[in-house]
C-alpha positions as CSV (number, residue, x, y, z in Angstrom):
1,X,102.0,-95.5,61.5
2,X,98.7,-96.8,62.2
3,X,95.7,-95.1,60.5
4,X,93.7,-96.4,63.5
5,X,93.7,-94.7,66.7
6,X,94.2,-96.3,70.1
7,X,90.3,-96.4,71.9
8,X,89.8,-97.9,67.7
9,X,92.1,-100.4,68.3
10,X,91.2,-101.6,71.8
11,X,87.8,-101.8,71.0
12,X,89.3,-104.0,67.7
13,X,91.2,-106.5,70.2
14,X,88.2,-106.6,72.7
15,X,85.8,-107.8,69.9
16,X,88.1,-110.1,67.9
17,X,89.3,-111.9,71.2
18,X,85.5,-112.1,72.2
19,X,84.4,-113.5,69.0
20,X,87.6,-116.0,69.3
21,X,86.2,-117.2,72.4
22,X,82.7,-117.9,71.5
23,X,83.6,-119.5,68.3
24,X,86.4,-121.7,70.7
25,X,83.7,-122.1,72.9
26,X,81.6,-124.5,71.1
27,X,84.5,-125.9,68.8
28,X,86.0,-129.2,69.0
29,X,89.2,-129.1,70.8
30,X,90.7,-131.7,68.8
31,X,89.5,-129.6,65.3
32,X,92.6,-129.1,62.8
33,X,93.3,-125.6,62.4
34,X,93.7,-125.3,58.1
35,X,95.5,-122.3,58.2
36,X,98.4,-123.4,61.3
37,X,98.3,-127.3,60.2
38,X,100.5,-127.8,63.6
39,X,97.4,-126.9,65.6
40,X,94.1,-128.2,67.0
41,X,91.8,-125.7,68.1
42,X,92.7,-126.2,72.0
43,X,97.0,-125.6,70.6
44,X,95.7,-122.4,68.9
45,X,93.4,-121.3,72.2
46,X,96.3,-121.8,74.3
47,X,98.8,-120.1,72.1
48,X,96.6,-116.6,72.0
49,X,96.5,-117.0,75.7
50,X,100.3,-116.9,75.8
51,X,100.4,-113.6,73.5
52,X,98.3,-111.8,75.5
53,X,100.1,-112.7,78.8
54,X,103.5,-112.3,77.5
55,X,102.0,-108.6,76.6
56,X,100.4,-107.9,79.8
57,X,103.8,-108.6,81.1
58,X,105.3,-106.0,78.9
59,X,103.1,-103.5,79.3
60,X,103.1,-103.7,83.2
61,X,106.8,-103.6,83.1
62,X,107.5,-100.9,80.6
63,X,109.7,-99.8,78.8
64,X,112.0,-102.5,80.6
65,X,112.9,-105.6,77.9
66,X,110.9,-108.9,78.9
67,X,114.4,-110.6,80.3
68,X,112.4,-111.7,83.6
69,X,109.3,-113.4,82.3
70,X,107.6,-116.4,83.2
71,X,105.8,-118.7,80.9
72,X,102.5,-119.8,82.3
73,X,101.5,-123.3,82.7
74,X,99.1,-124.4,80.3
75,X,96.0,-125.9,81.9
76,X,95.1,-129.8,81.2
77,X,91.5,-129.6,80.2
78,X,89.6,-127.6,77.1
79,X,87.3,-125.7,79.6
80,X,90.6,-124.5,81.6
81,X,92.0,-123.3,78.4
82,X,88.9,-121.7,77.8
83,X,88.9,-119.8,81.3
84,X,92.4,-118.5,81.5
85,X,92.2,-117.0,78.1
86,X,89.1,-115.1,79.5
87,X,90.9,-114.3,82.8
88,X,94.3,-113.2,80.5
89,X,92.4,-111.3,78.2
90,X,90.9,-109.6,80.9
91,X,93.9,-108.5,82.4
92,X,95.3,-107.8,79.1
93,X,92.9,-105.1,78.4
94,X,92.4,-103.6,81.3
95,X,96.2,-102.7,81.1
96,X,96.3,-101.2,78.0
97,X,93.4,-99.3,78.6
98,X,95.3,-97.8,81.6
99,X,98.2,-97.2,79.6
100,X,99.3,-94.3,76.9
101,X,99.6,-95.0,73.7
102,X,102.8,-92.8,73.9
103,X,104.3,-94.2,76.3
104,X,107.9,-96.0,76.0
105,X,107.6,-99.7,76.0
106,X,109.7,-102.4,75.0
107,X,108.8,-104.5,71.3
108,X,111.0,-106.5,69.4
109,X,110.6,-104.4,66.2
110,X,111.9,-101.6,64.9
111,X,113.1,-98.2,67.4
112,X,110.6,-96.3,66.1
113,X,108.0,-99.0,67.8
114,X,109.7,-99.3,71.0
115,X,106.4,-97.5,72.7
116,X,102.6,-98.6,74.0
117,X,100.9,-97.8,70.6
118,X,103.0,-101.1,68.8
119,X,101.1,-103.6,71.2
120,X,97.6,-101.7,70.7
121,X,98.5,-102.0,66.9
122,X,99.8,-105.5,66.8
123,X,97.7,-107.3,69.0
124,X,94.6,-105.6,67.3
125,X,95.9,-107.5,64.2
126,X,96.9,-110.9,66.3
127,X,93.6,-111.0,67.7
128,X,92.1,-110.7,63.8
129,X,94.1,-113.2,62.3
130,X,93.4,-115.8,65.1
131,X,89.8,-115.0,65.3
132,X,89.7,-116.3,61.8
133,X,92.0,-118.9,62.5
134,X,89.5,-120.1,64.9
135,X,86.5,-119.6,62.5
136,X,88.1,-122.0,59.8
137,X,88.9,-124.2,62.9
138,X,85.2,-124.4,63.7
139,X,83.7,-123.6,59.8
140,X,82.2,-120.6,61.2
141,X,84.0,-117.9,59.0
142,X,82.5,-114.3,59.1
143,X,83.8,-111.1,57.9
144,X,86.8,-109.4,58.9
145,X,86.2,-105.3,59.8
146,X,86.9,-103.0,56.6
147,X,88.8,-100.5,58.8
148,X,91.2,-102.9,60.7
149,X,91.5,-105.0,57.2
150,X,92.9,-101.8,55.8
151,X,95.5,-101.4,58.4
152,X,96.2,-104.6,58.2
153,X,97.1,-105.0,54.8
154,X,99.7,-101.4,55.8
155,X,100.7,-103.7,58.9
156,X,101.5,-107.0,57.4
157,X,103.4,-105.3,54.6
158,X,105.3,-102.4,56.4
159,X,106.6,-104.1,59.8
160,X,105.4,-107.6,59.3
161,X,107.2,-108.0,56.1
162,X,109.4,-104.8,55.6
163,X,111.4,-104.7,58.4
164,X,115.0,-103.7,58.0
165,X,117.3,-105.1,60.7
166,X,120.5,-102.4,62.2
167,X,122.5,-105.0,60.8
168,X,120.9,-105.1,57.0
169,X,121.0,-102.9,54.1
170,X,117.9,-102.7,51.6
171,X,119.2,-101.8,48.1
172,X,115.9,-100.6,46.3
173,X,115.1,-100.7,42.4
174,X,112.8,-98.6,40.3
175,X,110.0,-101.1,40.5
176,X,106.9,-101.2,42.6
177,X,103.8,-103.1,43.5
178,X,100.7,-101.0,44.1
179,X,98.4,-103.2,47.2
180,X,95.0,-101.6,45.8
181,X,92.0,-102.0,48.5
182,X,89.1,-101.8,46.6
183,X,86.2,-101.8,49.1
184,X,88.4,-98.8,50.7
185,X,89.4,-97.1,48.4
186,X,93.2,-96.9,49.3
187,X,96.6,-98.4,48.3
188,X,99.8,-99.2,50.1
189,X,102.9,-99.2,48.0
190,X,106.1,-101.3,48.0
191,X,109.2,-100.4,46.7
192,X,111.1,-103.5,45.3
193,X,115.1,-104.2,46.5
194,X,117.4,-106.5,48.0
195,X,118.5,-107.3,51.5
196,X,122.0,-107.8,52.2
197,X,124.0,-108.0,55.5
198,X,126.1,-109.9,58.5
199,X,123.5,-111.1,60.9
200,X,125.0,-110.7,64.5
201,X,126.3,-114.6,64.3
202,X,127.8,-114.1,61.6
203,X,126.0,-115.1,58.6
204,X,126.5,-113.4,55.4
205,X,123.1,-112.3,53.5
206,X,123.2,-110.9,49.9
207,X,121.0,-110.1,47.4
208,X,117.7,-111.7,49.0
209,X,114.5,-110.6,47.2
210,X,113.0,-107.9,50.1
211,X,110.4,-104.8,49.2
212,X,109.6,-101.8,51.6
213,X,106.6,-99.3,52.1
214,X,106.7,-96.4,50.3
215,X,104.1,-93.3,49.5
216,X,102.5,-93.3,46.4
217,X,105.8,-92.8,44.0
218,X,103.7,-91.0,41.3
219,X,104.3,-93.8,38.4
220,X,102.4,-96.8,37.1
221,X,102.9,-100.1,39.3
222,X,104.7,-102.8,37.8
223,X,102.5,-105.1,40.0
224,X,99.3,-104.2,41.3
225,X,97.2,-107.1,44.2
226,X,93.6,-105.6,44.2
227,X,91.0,-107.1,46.1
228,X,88.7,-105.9,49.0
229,X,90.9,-105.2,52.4
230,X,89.7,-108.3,54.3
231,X,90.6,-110.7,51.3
232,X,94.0,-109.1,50.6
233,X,94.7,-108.7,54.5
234,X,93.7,-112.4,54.8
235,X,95.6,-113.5,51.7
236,X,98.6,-111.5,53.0
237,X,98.6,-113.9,56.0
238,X,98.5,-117.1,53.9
239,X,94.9,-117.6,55.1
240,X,93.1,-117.0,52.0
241,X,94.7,-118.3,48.5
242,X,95.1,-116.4,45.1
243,X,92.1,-117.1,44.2
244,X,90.7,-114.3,46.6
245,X,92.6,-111.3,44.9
246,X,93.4,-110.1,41.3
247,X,96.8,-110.0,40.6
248,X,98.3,-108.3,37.4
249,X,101.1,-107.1,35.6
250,X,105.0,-108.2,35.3
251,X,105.8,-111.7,35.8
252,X,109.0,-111.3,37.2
253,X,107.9,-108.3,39.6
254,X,105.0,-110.9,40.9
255,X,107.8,-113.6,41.3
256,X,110.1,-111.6,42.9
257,X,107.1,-110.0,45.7
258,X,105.5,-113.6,46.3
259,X,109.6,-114.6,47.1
260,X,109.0,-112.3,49.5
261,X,105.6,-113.0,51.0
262,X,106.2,-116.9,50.6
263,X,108.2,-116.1,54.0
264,X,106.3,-117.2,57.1
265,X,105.1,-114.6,59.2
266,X,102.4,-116.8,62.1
């Protein structure tokens, strides 16, 4: 659960995606994106245009799954791109401002996220991450929001990472990692494990390093990953490196949680 509330997170997605624009706005299109190497800074415009229209789609047709969407055609120059970003983002936010938090809407997570308040919550955090993206596109990086960060870090490591399929099973071990924020003054906890299970093609899965969100288990971490929330947020999304954070305590707890967060999660 988001420690955000909605009106916080729209206003969160309306200034990210406006400082994405501006900073796209005076980029080179053909600029490498460091942190998406398969990008240029016209691939990564044109790819946050197709999140929030795939979205808008969604949230129009709630709670029905997307089965009848339609890609949109990407436009051929830089300054098109630029345009139907603004126009989708536009549209984008007018619909979620029209829309309840509560209401039932389709996401391809978890049942308890099948509702309005997963696409404020994760497109609040798509909008960061790309914002930045853009920034170290165009070597105009700024600072990320404290409060979002925060959330982020909860986000990243509770549905982003620690998502448990109806097909898996998470086996848990008495070890955790403590994520400590220290600009915030908060923590998010793992629980360490392993994931196990029959994908529905029929691939067998066993004993795959995995880690879930907990509360505060009362006991000394085994790991703990300190740092302020934007840098651990960041770092959390491969965008900043180790050098960003503190990391201490057992080596093969910090093996077994970077196993984990070496997965890709763009």
């Amino acid at each position: 659960m988001t420690s955000l509330a909605a009106p916080t997170l729209l206003a969160h997605i309306e200034a990210e995606s406006a400082r994405f624009l501006a900073v796209l706005r005076t980029c080179d299109p053909a600029a490498r994106v460091p942190s998406c190497p398969d990008w240029d800074a016209a691939d990564l415009l044109w790819h946050l245009t197709e999140v929030q229209h795939f979205w808008t789609h969604v949230l129009t047709h709630r709670p029905a799954p997307p089965d009848g969407y339609a890609e949109p055609q990407r436009p051929a120059s830089y300054d098109d791109l630029l345009g139907a970003f603004a126009e989708t983002h536009r549209a984008f936010a007018a619909v979620l401002r029209a829309a309840d938090p509560a209401d039932s809407a389709w996401s391809w997570s978890s049942a308890a996220h099948q509702d309005v308040a997963f696409t404020y919550r994760r497109q609040a955090h798509e909008a960061l991450i790309h914002r930045l993206d853009a920034e170290l596109a165009a070597g105009q990086v700024s600072e990320l929001p404290a409060d979002l960060a925060a959330d982020g870090v909860a986000e990243a490591l509770d549905v982003m990472y620690g998502g448990l399929p109806p097909w898996g099973r998470f086996q848990p071990r008495e070890q955790y990692a403590e994520f400590r924020l220290t600009d915030t003054g908060t923590s998010v906890w793992v629980q360490l494990g392993t994931f196990s299970g029959t994908t529905p093609e029929g691939v067998e899965r066993s004993g795959e390093p995995d880690q879930h969100v907990v509360a505060d288990p009362g006991v000394a971490a085994d790991l703990v990953v300190s740092g302020t929330a934007a840098d651990v947020d960041a770092w959390l999304w491969h965008r900043r490196g180790d050098d960003a954070i503190t990391i201490s305590g057992d080596a093969q707890v910090r093996a077994h949680v970077a196993a984990v967060l070496d997965q890709p999660i763009d």
